[in-house]
C-alpha positions as CSV (number, residue, x, y, z in Angstrom):
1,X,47.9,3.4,2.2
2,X,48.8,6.3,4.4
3,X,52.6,7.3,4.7
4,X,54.1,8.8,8.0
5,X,53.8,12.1,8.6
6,X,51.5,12.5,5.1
7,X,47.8,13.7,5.4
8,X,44.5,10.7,5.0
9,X,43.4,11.4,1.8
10,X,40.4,13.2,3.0
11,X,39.3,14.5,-0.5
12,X,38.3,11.0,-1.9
13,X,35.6,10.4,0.3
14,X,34.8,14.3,0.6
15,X,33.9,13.6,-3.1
16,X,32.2,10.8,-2.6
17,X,29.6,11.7,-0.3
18,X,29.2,15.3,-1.6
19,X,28.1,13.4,-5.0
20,X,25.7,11.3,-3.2
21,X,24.1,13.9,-1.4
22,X,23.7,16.2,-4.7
23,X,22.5,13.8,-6.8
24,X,20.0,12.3,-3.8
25,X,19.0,15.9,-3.4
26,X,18.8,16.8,-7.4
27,X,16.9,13.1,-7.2
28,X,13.9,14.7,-4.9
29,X,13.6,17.8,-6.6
30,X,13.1,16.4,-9.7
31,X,10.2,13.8,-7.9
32,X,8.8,16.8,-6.5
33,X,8.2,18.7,-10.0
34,X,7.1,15.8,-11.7
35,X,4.5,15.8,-9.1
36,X,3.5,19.5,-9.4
37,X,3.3,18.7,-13.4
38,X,1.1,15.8,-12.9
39,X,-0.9,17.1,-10.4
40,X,-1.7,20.4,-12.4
41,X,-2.5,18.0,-15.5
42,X,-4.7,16.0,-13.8
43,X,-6.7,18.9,-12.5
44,X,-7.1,20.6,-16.1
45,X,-8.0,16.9,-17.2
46,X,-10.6,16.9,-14.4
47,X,-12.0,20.7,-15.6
48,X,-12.1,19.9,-19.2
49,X,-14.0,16.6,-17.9
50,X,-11.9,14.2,-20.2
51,X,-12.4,10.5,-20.6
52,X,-12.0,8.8,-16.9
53,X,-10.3,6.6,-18.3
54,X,-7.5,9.0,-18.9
55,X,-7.8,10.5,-15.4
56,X,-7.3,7.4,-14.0
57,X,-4.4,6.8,-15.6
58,X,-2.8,10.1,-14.9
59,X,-4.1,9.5,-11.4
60,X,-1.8,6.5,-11.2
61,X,1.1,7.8,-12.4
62,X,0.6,10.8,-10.4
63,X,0.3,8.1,-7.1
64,X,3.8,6.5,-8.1
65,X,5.4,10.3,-8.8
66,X,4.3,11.1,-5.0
67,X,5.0,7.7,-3.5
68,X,8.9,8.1,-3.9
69,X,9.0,11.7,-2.3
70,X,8.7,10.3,1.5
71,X,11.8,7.6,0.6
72,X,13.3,10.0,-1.8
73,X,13.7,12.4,1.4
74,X,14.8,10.2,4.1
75,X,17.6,9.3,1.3
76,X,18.6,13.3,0.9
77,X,18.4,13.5,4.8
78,X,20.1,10.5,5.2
79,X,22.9,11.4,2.6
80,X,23.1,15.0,4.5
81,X,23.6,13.5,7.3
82,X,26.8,11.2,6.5
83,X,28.1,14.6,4.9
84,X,28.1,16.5,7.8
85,X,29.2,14.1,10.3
86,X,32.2,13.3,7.5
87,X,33.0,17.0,7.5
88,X,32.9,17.3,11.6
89,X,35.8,14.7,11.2
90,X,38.4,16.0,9.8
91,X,40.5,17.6,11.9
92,X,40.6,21.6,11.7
93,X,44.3,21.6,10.8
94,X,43.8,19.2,7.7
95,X,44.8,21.5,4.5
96,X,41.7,20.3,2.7
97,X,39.2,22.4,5.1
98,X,40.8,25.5,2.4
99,X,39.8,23.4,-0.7
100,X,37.3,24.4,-3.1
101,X,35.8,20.7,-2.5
102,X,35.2,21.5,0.7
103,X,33.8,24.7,0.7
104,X,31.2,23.2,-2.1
105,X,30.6,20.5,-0.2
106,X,29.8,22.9,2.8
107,X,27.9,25.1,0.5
108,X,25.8,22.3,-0.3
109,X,24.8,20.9,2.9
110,X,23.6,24.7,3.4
111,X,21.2,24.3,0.4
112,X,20.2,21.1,1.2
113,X,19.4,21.8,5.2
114,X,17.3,25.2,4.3
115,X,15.2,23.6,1.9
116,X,14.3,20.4,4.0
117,X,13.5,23.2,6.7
118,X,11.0,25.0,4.6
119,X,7.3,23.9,5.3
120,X,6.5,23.7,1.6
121,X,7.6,20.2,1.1
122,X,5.0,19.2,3.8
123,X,2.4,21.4,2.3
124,X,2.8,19.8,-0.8
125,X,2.5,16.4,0.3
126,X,-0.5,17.4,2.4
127,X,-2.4,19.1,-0.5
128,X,-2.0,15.9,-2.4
129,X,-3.0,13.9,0.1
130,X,-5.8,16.3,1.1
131,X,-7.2,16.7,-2.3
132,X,-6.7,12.6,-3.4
133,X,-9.0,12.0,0.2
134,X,-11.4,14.7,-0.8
135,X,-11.8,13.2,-4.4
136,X,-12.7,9.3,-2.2
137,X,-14.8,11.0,0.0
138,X,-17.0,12.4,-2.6
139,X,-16.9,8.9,-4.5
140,X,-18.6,7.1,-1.2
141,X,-20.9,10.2,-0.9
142,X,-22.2,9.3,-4.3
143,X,-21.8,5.7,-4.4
144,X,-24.2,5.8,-0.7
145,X,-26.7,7.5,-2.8
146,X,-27.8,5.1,-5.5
């Protein structure tokens, strides 16, 4: 409960949604190296023409790895989002614009909007995407040939 003439406690919430974002944003990094590593390991499984079995396997949990990076996203753009708007809120004259907290939290969203700007997240997605259509294509080239 707010007292007269006392400041909203602004640094709750600035807390609150500066964790969300970070972890959200930690969240889809992580997605995204898990799908470099699996992607690298199926290739060298491919090249040293292991069991398919194996592949396929790998292959699968290479699919799941790369199906959460779209949702992943919208949830660290999402999370950004409700940051900054929070942020645009408080007044200019509210003490906690000089806090650590907020200057992190600020630093953050800086981060977070450069990297969602940089094409390589697309590229990634499209040289998975690219290379799992290649890899059908070529199966129904050979399966039209027997």
């Amino acid at each position: 409960i707010q007292q007269r003439g006392m400041e909203p406690d602004y640094m709750k919430q600035l807390k609150i949604k500066t964790g969300a974002a970070k972890r959200t944003y930690k969240e889809y990094m992580s997605y995204q190296k898990e799908g470099e590593t699996q992607r690298a390991k199926v290739k060298k499984m491919e090249d040293e023409k292991k069991d398919e079995h194996d592949i396929k396997a790998q292959k699968k949990v290479l699919d799941e790895t790369m199906l959460m990076l779209p949702h992943t996203k919208t949830r660290v753009e999402e999370f950004t989002a409700d940051l900054e708007a929070y942020i645009a809120a408080i007044p200019e004259t509210a003490s906690i614009r000089t806090s650590t907290e907020f200057k992190a939290a600020e630093d953050l969203l800086k981060e977070i909007n450069e990297f969602l700007k940089k094409p390589q997240i697309n590229l990634f997605l499209y040289n998975y995407f690219a290379t799992s259509i290649q890899g059908k294509k070529k199966k129904k080239k050979k399966s039209t040939l027997r």
